[in-house]
C-alpha positions in Angstrom: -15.6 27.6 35.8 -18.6 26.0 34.5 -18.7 22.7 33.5 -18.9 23.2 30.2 -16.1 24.9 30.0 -13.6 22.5 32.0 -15.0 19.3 29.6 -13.8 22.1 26.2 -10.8 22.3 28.3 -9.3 18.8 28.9 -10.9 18.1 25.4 -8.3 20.7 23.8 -5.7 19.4 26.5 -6.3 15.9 25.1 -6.5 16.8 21.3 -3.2 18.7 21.8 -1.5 15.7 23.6 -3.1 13.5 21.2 -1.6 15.8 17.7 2.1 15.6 19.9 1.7 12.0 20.3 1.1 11.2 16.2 3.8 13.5 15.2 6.9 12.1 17.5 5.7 8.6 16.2 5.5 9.4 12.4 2.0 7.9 12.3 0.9 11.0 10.7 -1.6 8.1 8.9 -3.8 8.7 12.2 -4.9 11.8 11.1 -6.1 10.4 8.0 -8.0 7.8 9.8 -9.1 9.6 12.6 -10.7 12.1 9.6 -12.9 8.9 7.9 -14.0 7.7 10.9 -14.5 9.0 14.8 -14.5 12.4 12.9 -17.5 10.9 10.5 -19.5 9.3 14.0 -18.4 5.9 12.9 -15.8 3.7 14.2 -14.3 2.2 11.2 -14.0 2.4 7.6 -17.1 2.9 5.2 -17.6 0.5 2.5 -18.6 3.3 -0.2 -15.0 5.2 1.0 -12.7 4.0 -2.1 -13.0 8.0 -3.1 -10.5 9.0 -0.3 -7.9 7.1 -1.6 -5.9 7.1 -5.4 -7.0 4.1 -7.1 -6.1 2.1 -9.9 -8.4 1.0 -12.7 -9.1 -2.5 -13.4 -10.5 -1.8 -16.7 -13.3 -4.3 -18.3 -13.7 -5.1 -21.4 -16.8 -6.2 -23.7 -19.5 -7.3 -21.3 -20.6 -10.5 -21.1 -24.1 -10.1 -19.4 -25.6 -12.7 -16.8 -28.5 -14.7 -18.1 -31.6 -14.2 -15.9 -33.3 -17.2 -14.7 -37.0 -18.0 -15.9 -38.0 -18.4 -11.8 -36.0 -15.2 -11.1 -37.2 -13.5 -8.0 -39.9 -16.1 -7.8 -39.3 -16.3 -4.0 -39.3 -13.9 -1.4 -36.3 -14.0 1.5 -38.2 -15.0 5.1 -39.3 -12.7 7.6 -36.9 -14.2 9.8 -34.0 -13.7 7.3 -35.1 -10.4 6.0 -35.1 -9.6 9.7 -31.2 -10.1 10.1 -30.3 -9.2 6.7 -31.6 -5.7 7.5 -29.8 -5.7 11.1 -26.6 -6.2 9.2 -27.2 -3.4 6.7 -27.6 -5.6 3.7 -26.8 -3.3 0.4 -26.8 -6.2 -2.2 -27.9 -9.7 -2.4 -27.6 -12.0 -5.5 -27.8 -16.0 -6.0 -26.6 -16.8 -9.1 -28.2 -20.6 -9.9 -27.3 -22.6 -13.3 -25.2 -20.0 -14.1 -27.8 -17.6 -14.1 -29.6 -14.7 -12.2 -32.0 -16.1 -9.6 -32.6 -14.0 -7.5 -31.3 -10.5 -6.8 -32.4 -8.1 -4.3 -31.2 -4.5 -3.2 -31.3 -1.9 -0.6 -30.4 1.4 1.1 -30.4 3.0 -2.5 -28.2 1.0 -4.2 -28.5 -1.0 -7.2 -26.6 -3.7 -9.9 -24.2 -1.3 -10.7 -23.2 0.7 -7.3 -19.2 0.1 -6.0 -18.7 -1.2 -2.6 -15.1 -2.1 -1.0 -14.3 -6.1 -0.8 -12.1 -5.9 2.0 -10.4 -9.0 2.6 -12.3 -11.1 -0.2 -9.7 -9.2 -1.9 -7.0 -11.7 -1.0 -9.5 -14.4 -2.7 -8.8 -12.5 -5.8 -5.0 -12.1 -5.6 -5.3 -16.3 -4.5 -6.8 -16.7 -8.2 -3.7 -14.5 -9.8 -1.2 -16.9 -8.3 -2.6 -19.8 -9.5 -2.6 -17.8 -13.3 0.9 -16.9 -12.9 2.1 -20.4 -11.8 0.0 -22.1 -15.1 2.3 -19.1 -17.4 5.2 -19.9 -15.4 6.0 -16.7 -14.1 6.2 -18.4 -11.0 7.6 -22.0 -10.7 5.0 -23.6 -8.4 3.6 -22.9 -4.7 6.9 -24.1 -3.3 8.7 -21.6 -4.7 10.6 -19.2 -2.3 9.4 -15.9 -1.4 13.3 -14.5 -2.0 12.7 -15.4 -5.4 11.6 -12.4 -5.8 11.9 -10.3 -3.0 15.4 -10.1 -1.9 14.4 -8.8 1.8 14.1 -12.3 2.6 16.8 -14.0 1.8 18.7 -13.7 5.2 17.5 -16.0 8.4 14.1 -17.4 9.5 13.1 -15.1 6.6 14.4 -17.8 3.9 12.6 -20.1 4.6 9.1 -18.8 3.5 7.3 -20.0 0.4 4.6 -18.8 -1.9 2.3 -21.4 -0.2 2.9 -20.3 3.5 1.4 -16.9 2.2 -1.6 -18.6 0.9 -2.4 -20.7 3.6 -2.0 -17.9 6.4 0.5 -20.4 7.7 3.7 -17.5 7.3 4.9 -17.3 10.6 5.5 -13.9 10.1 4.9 -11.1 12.9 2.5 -9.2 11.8 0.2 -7.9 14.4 -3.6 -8.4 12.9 -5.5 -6.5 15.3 -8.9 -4.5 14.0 -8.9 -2.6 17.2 -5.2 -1.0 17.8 -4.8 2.0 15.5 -1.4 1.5 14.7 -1.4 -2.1 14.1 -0.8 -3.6 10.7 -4.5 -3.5 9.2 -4.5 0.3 10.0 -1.2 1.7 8.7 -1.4 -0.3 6.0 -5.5 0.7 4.9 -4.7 5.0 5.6 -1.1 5.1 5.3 1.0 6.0 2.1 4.3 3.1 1.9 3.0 -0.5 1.8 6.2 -1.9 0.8 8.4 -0.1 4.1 5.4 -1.1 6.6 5.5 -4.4 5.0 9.2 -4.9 5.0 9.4 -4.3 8.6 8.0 -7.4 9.9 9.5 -11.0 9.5 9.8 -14.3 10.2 9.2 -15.0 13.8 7.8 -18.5 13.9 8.5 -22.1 11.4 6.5 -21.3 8.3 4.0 -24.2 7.6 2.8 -25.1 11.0 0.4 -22.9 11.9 -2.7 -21.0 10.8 -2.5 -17.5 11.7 -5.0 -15.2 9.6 -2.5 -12.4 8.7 -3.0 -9.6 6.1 0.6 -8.2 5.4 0.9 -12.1 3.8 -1.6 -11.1 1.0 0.2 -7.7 0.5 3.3 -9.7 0.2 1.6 -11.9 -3.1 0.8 -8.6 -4.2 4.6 -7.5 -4.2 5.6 -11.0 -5.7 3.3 -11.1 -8.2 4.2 -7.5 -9.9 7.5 -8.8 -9.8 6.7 -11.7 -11.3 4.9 -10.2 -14.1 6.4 -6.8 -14.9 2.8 -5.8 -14.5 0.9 -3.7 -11.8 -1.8 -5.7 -9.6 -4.5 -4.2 -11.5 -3.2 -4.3 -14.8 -2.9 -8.4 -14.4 -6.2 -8.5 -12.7 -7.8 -6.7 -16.3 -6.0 -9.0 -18.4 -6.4 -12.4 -16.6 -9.8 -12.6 -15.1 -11.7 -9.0 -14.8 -11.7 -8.9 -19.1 -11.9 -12.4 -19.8 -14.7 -12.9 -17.1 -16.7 -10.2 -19.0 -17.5 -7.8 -16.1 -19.6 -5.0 -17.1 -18.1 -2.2 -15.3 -14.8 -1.6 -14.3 -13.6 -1.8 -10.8 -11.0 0.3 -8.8 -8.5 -0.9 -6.6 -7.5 1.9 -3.7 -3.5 2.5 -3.5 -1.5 3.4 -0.9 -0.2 6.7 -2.4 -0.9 8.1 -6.2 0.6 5.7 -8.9 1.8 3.6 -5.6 1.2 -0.1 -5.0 -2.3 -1.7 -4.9 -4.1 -2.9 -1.1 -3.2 -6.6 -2.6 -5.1 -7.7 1.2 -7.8 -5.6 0.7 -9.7 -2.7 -1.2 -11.1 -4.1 -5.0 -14.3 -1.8 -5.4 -17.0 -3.0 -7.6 -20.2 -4.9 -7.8 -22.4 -7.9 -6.3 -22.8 -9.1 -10.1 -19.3 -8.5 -11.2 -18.0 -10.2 -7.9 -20.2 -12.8 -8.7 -18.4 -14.1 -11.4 -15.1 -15.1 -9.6 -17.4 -17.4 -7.9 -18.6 -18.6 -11.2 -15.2 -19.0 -12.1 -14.4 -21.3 -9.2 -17.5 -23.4 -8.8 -17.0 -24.4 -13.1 -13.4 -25.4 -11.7 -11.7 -22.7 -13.0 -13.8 -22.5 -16.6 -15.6 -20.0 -18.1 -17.5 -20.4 -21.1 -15.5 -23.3 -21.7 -12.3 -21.9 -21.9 -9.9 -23.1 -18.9 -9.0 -19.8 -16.5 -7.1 -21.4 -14.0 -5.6 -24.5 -13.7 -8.3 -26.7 -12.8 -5.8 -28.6 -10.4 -5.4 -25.2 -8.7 -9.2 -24.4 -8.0 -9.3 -27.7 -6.6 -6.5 -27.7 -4.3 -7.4 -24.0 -3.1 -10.3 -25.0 -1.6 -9.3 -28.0 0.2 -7.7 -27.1 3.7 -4.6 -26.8 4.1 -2.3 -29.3 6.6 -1.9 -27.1 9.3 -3.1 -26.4 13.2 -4.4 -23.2 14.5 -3.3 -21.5 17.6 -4.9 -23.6 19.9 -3.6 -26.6 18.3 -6.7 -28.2 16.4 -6.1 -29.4 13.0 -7.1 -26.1 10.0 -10.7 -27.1 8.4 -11.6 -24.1 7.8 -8.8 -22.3 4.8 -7.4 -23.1 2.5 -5.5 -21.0 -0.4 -6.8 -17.6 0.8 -10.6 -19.1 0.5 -12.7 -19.6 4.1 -13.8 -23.1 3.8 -17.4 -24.9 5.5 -16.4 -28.6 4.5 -20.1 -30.4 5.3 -22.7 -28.0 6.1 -26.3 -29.5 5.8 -24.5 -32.1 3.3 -22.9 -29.3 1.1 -19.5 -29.0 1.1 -19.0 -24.8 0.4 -15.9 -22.5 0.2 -16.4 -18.7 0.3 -14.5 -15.5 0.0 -15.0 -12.7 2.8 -14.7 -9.3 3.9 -14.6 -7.5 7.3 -18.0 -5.9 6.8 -19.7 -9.1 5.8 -19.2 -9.1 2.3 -19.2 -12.7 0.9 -18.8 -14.3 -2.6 -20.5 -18.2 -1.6 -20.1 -21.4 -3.6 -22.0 -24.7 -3.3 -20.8 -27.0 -5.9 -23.4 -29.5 -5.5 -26.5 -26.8 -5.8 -24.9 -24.7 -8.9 -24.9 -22.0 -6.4 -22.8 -18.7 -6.1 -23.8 -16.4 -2.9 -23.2 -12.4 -3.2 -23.8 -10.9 0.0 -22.8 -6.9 0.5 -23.4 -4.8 3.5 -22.2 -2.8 6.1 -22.1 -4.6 9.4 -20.9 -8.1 10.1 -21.8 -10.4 13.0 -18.5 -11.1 15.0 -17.2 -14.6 15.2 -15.6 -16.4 18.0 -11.9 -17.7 17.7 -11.7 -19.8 14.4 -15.6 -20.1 13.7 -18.0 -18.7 10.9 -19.7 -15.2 11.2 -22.7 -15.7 12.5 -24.5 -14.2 9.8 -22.8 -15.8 7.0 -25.5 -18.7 7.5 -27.7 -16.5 7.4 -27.3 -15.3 3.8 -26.5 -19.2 3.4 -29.5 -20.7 4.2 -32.2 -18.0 3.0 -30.4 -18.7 -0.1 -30.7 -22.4 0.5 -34.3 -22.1 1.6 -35.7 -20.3 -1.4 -34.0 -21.8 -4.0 -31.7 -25.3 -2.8 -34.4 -27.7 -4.4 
């Protein structure tokens, strides 16, 4: 038998242990993922991919269009930047200065208007509707207990758990957060079909409040809270609190697990570097836009300060805070950001008038509890051309 032919052979032998394998588990998800991915020569999801999955409109309204600077595009990005920024597959990059275009560059063939997935800067956004609900009192206050309004936890360790924990990644729930495993949490939740049964099957392992422990399931669980809570769907509040008032220009989509299901409240909010752009807006005016108050100012503020807690290995949290990644002296700037798995950032430095959008397709890996590596470098090219 040629070798050819043995190599087909324990191929087939493998695929057909492989199919046995996903169908006595029920992860029939894994063909789904196995489809968009390996089967697609890449390892992991796409960031143009929201097209596989049923989505849910957030709808805009009339557009409020960003004012361009009078320097815009008066610099160029360094050689030495431009150099990394294509190495991470850079799709989009926009600095939004004085609350205005300053510079906005784009590659790869797409353009102002072209829909890429968040990822997990998606939990940034469902941070901002809990702070909207709590200011309409549709929820009492951050303290308020998640069996409020989910009655799977009303029973043990379970009880204990607040709306805070979930912000602060501090939940002490099991959840196993590992980009690697296919049928850990990140993956059966992002290509299967039940959010709220994969959800509801973890719990409460550890004290809530001690310990920060990046976990997604604790976004998808705001996401369940806050459409009870409202009577609304994820999207629908989205529209009508910040997408509308924020005057995007396009409307964005938010994948579901199943058609007319629940949104990926952790992840999955496709739409543009402008359009994102404005929720930083939103949060470096404190929660103001064009002068009319958001979210509770008191809210911004807190959300980007970190929260009390220790990390895994013990050291005191600088680095969260209410779902937003925090970098509390950098170069004598004190900056919060949203981000996403495939280095998609929204950036704001206060003190510079500065909101960061950086899209792409790769991201530098961090170690343990540190920055991506190439978050500084969007960070300071951005700093570089236009921080005077």
């Amino acid at each position: 038998m040629s070798i050819l032919k043995k190599t087909g052979k324990w191929l087939l032998i493998i695929l057909v242990l492989l199919n046995l394998l996903i169908l006595v588990s029920g992860k029939t998800y894994l063909y789904k993922g196995l489809a968009n991915t390996y089967f697609k020569g890449r390892p992991g999801p796409s960031i143009e991919e929201y097209e596989i999955f049923d989505n849910r409109e957030v709808k805009s309204g009339k557009a409020q269009l960003w004012h361009i600077a009078k320097n815009y595009n008066s610099k160029i990005i360094s050689p030495e930047h431009e150099k990394k920024f294509g190495e991470m597959q850079t799709v989009a990059y926009v600095i939004i200065k004085n609350d205005s275009i300053i510079h906005e560059q784009y590659w790869d063939g797409f353009n102002e208007d072209s829909y890429t997935n968040s990822f997990s800067m998606a939990k940034t956004f469902v941070s901002m509707l809990v702070g909207i609900a709590i200011e309409e009192g549709k929820i009492k206050s951050i303290d308020e207990v998640v069996s409020d309004f989910l009655p799977e936890f009303k029973e043990g360790d379970n009880a204990k758990l607040t709306i805070k924990h979930l912000l602060t990644m501090s939940s002490g729930i099991n959840f196993d957060e590992n980009y690697v495993n296919p049928i850990a949490y990140p993956a059966a939740a992002y290509y299967g079909s039940d959010l709220k049964k994969l959800t509801f099957g973890y719990k409460v392992t550890e004290e809530p409040g001690k310990v920060f422990k990046y976990l997604s399931g604790n976004t998808e669980l705001l996401g369940f809270i806050l459409e009870k809570a409202t009577g609304k769907k994820l999207s629908e509040y989205m529209s009508e609190k910040l997408w509308q008032p924020l005057g995007a220009k396009n409307k964005a989509f938010w994948s579901l697990d199943h058609l007319d299901g629940m949104e990926k409240a952790y992840c999955c909010f496709n739409s543009n570097a402008r359009d994102f752009a404005r929720l930083g807006q939103l949060y470096l005016d404190s929660g103001k836009w064009n002068g009319k108050q958001i979210i509770a100012s008191d809210y911004v503020l807190n959300s980007v300060k970190t929260a009390d807690l220790i990390d895994v290995n013990g050291n005191k949290n600088n680095i969260y805070g209410y779902s937003w990644w925090l970098l509390p002296n950098y170069k004598g700037h004190s900056i919060f950001y949203a981000r996403g798995i495939l280095g998609q950032y929204i950036i704001c430095i206060p003190d510079k008038k500065m909101v960061i959008v950086r899209l792409g397709k790769k991201r530098e890996k961090s170690k343990g509890t540190e920055h991506p590596k190439d978050f500084y470098n969007y960070l300071d090219a951005a700093l570089e051309m236009y921080g005077n």
